[in-house]
N, C-alpha and C positions, 0 to 999 in steps of 0.2 A: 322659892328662893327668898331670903332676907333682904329686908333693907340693906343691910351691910354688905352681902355681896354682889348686890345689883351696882352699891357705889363702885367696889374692887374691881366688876368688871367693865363699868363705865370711865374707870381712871386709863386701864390696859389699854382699852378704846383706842383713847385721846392719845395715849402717846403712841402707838402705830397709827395712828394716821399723822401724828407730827413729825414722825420718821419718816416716811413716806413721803411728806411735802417737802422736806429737805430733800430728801433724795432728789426728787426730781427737779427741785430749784436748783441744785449744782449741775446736774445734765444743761438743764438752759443756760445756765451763766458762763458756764468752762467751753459748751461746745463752738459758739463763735467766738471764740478766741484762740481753739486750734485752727478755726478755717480762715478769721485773722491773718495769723502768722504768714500763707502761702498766697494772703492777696494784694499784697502791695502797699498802695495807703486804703485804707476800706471808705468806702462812701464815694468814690469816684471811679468816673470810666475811665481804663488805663489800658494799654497796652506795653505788653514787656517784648524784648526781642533782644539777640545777640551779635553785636557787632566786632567784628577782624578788620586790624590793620597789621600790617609786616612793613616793614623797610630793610632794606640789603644793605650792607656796606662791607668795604675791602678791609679785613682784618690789618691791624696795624700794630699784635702784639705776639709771640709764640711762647709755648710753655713747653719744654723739651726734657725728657729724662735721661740722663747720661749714667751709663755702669762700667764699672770697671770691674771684673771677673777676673780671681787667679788661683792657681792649687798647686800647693806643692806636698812631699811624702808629709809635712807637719804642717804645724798650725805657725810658728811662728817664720819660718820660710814665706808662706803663703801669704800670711800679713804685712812681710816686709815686702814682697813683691807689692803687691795690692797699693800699699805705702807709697813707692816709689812712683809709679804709675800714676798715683792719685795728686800726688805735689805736681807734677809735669803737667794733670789737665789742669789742675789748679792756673798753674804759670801761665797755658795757654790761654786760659779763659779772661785773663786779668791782659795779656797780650791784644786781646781780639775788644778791649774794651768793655768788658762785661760788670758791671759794677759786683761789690760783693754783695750789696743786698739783694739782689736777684741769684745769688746762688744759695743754694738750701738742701742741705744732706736730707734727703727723705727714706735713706733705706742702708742698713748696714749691718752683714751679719757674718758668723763664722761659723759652718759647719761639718761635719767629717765627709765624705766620699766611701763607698763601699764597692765591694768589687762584684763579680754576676751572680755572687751566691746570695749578696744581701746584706751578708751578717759581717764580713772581713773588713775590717777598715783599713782604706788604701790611699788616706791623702785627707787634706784639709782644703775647703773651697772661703773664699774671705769674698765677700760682693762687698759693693761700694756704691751706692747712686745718687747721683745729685740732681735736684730739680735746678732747671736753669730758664731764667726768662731771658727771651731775645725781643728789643725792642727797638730793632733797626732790622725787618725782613727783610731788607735789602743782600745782608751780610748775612744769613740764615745757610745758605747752602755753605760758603768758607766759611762757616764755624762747625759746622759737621763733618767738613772736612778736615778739617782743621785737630778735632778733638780725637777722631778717629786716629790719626797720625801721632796725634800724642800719647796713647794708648788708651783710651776708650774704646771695649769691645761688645758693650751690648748700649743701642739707643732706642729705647720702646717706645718712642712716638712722639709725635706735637698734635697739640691741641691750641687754635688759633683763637683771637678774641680781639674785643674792638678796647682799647684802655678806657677810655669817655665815653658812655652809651647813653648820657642824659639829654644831647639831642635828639640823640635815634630814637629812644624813649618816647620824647614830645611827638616827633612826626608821624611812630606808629599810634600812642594815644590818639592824636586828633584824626586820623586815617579811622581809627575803629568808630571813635566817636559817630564819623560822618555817614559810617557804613550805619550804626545805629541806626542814626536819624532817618536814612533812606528807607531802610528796613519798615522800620513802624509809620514812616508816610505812606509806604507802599499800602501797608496792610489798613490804615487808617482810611486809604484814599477808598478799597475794596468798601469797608465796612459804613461809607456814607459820612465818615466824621474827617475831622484835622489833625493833625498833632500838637499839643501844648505844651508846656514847659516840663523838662525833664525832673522826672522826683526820687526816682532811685538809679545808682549807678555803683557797681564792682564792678573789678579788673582782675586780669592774671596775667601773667608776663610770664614770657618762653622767648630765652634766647641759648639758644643750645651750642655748644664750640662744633668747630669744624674741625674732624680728625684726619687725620692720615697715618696709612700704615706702617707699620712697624719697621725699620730699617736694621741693618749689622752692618759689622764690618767689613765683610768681605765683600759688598754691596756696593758699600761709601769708598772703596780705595782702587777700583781701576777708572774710577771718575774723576778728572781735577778740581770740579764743583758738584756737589750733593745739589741736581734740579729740586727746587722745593717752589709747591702751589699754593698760594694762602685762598685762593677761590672766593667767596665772600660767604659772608656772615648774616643772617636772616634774626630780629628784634622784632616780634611779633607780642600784639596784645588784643587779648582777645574781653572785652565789655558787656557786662549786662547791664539793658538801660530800660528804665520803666515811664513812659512818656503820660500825660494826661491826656484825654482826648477831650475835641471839643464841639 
């Protein structure tokens, strides 16, 4: 073999083993940094744990769908029905107190009616539905009765809720918080150490409505008042907290 290709294959050498040393120097350097990310703060003894708090309160707000349903052999019969119906719960709604920015069209459509075969067209159907906030549950049952009487014939439910939930917020936060801190004393207390100053914390918040089932009208009209339950309302938060130990 030459001098010459003794250097060529003393050069190939150098650089696979220069590759080679990269390579394995990014294995070193990248893999504590994925095991990093899933330890906390790194260099200290911690412990993580998850802490719940809920607080209850008596809902103080309803959200209500009011329909009005009508068909006649055409479309424009059917509309003016629909129409007319729809001005009267209007009048009642403005009777009963209900401001107008709590009433809000959420659904409004016209479509044909067919007869058993499918295909025959036998009428026009016009729906009409308004979302309506009530925020005096007091008056909850006479306003369903109320709107029924004025022609409202289909109401698909309430769904209840607290208006101001940034106390209930505060009390369930520090409930979770505390729950934390027991938590990881508890486990702390197990493992021989203390608990130190808290170093990481997230949160999720769940405060789900209370529903109630679907009402009509044939339902709401041998009644003089629609019985309506607001039940109460459950603000729960639930915390991950990562503690030092000491």
């Amino acid at each position: 073999m030459t001098s010459r290709s003794t250097a060529i294959m003393s050069i190939i050498a150098s650089a696979l083993l220069l590759l080679a040393l990269a390579g394995i120097g990014a294995l070193l350097f990248t893999r504590p940094a994925a095991a990093q990310s899933n330890s906390g703060v790194p260099g200290m003894r911690q412990v993580s744990v998850l802490g719940h708090g809920e607080v209850k309160a008596r809902p103080d707000t309803a959200t209500i769908q009011i329909g009005i349903d009508t068909e006649a052999a055409n479309a424009k019969d059917a509309l003016a029905q629909n129409n007319t119906q729809a001005q009267a719960l209007q009048q009642k709604l403005a009777e009963l107190k209900i401001d107008t920015k709590d009433i809000q069209t959420s659904n409004f459509s016209i479509s044909p009616t067919y007869g058993n075969d499918g295909r025959q067209v036998t009428g026009y159907r016009v729906s009409n539905v308004v979302t309506v906030t009530i925020r005096n549950l007091d008056s909850a049952g006479t306003l369903l009765d109320q709107v029924v009487q004025a022609g409202a014939n289909n109401i698909y439910g309430i769904s209840f809720s607290v208006a101001d939930t940034q106390k209930l917020m505060e009390q369930a936060r520090q409930a979770a918080m505390a729950d934390a801190k027991a938590r990881a004393t508890q486990l702390a207390t197990a493992g021989g150490a203390a608990v130190g100053d808290v170093l990481i914390i997230s949160e999720n918040v769940s405060a789900p409505p209370v529903p109630m089932p679907m009402l009509d009208r044939a339902a709401a009209q041998g009644a003089p008042s629609v019985p309506v339950q607001a039940g109460e309302q459950s603000i729960s938060i639930d915390v991950q907290a990562t503690f030092a130990l000491r």
